[in-house]
C-alpha positions in Angstrom: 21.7 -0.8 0.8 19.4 -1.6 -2.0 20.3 -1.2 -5.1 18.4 1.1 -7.3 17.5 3.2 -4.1 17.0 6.4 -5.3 17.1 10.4 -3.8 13.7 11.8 -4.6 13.9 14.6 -7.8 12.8 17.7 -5.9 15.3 20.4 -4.1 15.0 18.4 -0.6 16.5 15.0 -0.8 13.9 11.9 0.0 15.5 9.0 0.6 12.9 6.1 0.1 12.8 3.1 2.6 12.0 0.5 -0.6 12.5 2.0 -4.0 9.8 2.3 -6.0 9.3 1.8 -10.1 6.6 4.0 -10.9 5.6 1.9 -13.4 5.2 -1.4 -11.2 3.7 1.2 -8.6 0.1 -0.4 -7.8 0.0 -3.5 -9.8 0.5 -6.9 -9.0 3.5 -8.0 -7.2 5.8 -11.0 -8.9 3.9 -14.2 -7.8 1.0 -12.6 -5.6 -1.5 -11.5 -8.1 -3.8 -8.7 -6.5 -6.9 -7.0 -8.0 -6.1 -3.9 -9.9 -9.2 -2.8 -8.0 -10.3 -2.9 -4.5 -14.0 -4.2 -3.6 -14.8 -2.1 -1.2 -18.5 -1.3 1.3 -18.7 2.1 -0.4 -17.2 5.7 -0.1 -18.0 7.9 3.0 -20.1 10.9 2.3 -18.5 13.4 4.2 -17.4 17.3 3.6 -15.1 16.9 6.8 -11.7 15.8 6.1 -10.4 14.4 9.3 -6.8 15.0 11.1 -5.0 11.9 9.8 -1.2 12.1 10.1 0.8 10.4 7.6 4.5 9.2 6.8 6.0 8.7 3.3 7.4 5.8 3.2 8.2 5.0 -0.8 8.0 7.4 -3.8 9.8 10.2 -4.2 9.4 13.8 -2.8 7.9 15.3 -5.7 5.1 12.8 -5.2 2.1 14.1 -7.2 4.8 13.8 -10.3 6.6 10.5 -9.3 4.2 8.9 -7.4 4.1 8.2 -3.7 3.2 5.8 -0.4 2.3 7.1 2.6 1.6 4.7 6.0 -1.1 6.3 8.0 1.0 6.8 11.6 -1.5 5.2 13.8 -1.4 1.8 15.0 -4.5 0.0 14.4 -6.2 -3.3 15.9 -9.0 -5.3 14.9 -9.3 -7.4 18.3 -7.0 -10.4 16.7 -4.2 -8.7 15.7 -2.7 -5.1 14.7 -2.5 -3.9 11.2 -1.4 -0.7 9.8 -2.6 1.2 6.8 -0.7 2.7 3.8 -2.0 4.7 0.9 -0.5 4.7 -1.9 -0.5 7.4 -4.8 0.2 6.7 -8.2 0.5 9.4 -11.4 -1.1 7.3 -14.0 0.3 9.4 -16.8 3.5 9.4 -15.9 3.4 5.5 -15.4 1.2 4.9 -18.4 1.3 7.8 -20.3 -1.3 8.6 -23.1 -3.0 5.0 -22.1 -4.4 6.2 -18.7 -7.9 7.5 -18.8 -7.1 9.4 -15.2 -4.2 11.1 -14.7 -4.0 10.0 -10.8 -5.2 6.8 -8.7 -5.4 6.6 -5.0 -5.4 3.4 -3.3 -5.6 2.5 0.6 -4.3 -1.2 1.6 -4.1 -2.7 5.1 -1.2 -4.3 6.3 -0.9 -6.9 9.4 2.9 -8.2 9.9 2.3 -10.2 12.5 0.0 -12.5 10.0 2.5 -13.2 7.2 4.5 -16.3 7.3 8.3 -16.0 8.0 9.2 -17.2 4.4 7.1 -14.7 3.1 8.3 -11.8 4.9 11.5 -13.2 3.5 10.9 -13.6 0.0 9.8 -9.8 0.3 13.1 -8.7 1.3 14.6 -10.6 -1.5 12.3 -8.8 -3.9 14.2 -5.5 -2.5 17.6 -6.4 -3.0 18.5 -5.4 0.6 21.1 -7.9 1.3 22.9 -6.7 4.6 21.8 -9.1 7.6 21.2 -6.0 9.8 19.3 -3.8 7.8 17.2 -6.5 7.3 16.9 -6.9 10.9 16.1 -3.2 11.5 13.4 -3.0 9.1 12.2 -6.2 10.4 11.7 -4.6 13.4 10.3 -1.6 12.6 7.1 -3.0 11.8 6.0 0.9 9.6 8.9 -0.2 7.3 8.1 -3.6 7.2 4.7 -3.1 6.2 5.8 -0.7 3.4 7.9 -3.1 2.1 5.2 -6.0 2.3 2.4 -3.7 0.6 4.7 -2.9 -2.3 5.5 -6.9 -2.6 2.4 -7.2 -2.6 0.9 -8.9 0.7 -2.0 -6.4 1.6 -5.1 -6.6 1.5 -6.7 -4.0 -1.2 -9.7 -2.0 0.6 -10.5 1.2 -1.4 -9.1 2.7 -4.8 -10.7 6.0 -6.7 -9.2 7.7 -10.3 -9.2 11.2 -10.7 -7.4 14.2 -11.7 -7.0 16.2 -8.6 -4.2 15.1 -6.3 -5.4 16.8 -3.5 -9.3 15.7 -3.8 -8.5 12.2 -4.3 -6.0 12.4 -1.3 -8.5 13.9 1.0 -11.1 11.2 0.0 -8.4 8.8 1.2 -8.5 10.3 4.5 -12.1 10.2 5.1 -12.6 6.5 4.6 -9.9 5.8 7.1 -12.2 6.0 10.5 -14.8 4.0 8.0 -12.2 1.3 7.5 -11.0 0.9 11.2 -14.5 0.6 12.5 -15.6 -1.8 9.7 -12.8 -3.5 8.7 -14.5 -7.1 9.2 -16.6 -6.4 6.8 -14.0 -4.6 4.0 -11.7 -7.5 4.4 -14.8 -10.3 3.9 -15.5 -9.0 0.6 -13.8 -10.7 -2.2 -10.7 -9.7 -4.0 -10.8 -12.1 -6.7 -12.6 -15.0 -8.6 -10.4 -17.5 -6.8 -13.0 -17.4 -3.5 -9.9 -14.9 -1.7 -11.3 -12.5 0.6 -9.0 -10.1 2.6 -8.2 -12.4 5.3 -6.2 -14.4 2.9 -4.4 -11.3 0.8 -3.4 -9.6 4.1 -1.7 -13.1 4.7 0.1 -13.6 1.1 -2.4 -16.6 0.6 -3.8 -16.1 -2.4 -5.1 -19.2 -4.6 -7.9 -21.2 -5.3 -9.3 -22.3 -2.1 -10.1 -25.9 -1.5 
């Protein structure tokens, strides 16, 4: 298994599918730069939190303290291909400490497994430190698993992100752009993620660079 894989702190034992550095939580991936925030159509302005089911994934089971990322359980597909949705929650204090202005950030990235190259999907196992041929073939497989550990490699594409300092507000906000996402998500992945000319398309891919 990988090494570094941790229990989560709380009486009820987590154990994480990727392990997670709180402090790397969120920020750019080694060699796949992504925006520290996500450009986004605009929050949905709704009282109603919807009935979205989510999975942790990554984190630890005291996650408001330690951080945590959460895949939203259904399936999703844009008419080209299917994608899957994670949102990750970060303590900024405890990853920053005194330097964060916020002591919580929520961020919501989309996943598509089927659109990342072979050699990428690799070089994100290698990033994990899972070594053992068929636990890299059963992650593989389950394609939940495969997209948390591409997301925390850093091959997503970054569609909404909001500060704040109530876990459960920001968490609930999360929730109620999800619907938004899945019946716009042309438009949140055409916007651009960086001064490179990258849009979503590419960053759901790994492709990011200037384009030509």
């Amino acid at each position: 298994m990988r090494k570094g894989m941790m229990v989560g702190k709380g009486k009820k034992g987590y154990h994480n599918v990727i392990g997670k550095d709180p402090i790397v939580h969120s920020m750019s991936a080694k060699g796949i730069k992504q925006p520290q925030r996500a450009r986004y159509i605009g929050k949905v302005q709704t009282d109603k939190v919807p009935n979205i089911k989510l999975s942790q994934i990554g984190g630890d089971v005291n996650w408001e303290e330690y951080s945590g990322q959460f895949i939203v359980d259904e399936k999703f597909n844009n008419g080209d291909f299917d994608y899957y949705l994670i949102i990750d929650f970060t303590n900024l204090k405890e990853a920053m400490g005194d330097e964060a202005e916020n002591k919580y950030s929520v961020s919501i990235n989309a996943v598509a497994p089927s659109q990342v190259s072979k050699d990428k999907i690799k070089s994100a196992f290698d990033s994990t430190g899972i070594e053992e041929k068929e636990e890299i073939n059963r992650l593989t497989k389950d394609k939940k698993a495969l997209s948390g550990i591409l997301s925390e490699y850093g091959i997503h594409a970054s569609l909404y992100n909001q500060d704040g300092n109530n876990a459960k507000e920001l968490m609930n906000e999360a929730k109620k752009q999800i619907p938004a996402i899945n019946t716009l998500f042309g438009f949140y992945m055409d916007k651009p993620v960086n001064m490179m000319g990258n849009s979503g398309w590419d960053s759901i891919k790994g492709d990011i660079g200037f384009k030509r």
